[in-house]
C-alpha positions as CSV (number, residue, x, y, z in Angstrom):
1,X,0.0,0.0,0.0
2,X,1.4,3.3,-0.8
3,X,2.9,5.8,2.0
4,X,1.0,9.1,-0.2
5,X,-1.5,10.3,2.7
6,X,-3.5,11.5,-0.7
7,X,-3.9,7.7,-1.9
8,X,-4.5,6.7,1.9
9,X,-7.1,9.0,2.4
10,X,-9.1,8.0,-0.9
11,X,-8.8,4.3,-0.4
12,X,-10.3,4.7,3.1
13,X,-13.2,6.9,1.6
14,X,-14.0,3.6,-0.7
15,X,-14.1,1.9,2.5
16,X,-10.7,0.3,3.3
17,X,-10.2,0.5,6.6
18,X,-6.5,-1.0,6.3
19,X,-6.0,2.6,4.9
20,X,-6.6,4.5,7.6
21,X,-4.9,2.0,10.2
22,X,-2.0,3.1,7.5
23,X,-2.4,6.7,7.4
24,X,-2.8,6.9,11.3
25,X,1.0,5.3,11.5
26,X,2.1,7.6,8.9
27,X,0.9,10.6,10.5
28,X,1.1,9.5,14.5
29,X,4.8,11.2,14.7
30,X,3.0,14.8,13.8
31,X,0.1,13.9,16.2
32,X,2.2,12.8,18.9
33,X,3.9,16.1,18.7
34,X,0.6,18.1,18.8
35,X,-0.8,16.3,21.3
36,X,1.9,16.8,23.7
37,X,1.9,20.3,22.8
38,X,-1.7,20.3,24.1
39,X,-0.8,18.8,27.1
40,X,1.6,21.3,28.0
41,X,-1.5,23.7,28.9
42,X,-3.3,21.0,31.5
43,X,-2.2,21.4,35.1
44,X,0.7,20.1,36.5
45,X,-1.3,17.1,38.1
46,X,-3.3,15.9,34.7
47,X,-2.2,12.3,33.8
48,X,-2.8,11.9,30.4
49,X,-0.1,11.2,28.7
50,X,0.2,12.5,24.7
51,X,0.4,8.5,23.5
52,X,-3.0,8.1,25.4
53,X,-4.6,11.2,23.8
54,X,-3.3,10.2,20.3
55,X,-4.8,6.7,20.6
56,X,-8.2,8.4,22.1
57,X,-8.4,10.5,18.9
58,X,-8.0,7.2,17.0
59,X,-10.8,5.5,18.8
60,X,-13.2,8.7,18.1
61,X,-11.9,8.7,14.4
62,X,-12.5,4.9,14.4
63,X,-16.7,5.7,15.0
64,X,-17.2,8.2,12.7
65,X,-18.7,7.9,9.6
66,X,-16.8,8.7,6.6
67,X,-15.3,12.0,5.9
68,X,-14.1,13.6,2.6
69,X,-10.9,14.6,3.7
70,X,-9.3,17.1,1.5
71,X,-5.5,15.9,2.4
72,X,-2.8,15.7,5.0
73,X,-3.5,18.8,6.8
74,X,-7.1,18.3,6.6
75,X,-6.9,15.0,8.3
76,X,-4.6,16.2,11.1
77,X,-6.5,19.2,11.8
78,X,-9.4,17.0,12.5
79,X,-7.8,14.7,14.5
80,X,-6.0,17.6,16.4
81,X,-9.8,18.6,17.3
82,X,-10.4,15.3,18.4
83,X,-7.6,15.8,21.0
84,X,-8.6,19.2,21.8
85,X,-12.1,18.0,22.6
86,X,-11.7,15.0,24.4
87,X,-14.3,15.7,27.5
């Protein structure tokens, strides 16, 4: 399967679910890095950890129905409100 988030994205809107298990590896490095950004703004006794909020976004993503996402920075913006939103 190719690595192009483009190709990853379109194959998951024709329903393959394999693709977006793919794109979320490809992409967790950049959403790893926001998420702990996000953390940084908790207070200093929070727990969550940025692995844990990545792999929350992933179950919410996981339930929604399809989206047309647009491309890379689409998909991460969404997923970066996913994090943000988490109550």
């Amino acid at each position: 399967m190719s690595g192009d988030v483009t190709s990853l994205l379109s194959a998951w809107r024709q329903g393959d679910a394999g693709a977006r298990d793919h794109l979320v590896r490809l992409v967790y490095p950049e959403l790893r890095a926001q998420a702990d950004r996000q953390l940084r703004g908790e207070r200093a006794n929070h727990t969550l950890q940025p692995t844990a909020l990545v792999n929350e976004a992933y179950l919410r993503l996981s339930g929604l129905d399809r989206i047309d996402w647009q491309d890379r920075a689409h998909f991460v913006l969404e997923l970066v409100e996913l994090m943000r939103h988490r109550r």
